[in-house]
C-alpha positions in Angstrom: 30.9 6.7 -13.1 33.8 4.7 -15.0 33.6 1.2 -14.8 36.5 -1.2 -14.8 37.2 -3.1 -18.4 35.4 -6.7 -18.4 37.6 -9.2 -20.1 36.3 -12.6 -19.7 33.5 -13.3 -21.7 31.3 -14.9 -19.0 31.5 -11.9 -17.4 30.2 -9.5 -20.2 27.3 -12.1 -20.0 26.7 -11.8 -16.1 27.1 -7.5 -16.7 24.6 -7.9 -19.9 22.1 -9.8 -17.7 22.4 -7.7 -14.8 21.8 -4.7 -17.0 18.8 -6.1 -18.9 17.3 -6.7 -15.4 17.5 -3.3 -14.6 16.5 -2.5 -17.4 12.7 -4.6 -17.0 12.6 -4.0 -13.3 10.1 -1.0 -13.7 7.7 -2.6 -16.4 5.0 -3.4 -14.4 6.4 -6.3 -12.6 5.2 -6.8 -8.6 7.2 -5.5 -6.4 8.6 -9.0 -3.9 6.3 -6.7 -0.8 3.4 -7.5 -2.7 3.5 -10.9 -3.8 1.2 -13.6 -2.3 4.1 -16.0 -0.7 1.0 -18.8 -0.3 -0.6 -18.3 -4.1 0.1 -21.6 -5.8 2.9 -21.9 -8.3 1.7 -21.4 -11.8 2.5 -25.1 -13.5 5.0 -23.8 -16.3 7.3 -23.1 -13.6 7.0 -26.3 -12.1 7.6 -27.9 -15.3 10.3 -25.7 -16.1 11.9 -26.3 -12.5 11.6 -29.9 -13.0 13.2 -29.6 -16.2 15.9 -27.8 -14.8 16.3 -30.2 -12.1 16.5 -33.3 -14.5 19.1 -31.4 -16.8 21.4 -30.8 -13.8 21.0 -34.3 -12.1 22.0 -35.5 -15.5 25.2 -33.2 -16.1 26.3 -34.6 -12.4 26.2 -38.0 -13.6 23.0 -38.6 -11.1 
């Protein structure tokens, strides 16, 4: 399969990601079927969310 030439820079970043994803997909992680939609969020990704959150609100003058 030949692939079309990526010239911008941010998209050699989105084609790296999507690669490394594919990449980890089959290393043990669950499956989106099997995950418990009702378990509780673990709190580093609540902190990190919030984080995220904060950092955004900020950039968008809020």
């Amino acid at each position: 399969a030949e692939r079309a030439p990526v010239r911008d820079r941010s998209q050699r970043r989105e084609a790296r990601a999507m690669s490394v994803r594919t990449m980890e997909a089959g290393r043990g992680q669950p499956e989106p079927g099997t995950l418990d939609r009702e378990a509780a969020v673990p709190k580093e990704w609540e902190a990190a969310l919030d984080r995220q959150e904060d950092f955004i609100e900020e950039l968008l003058g809020g």
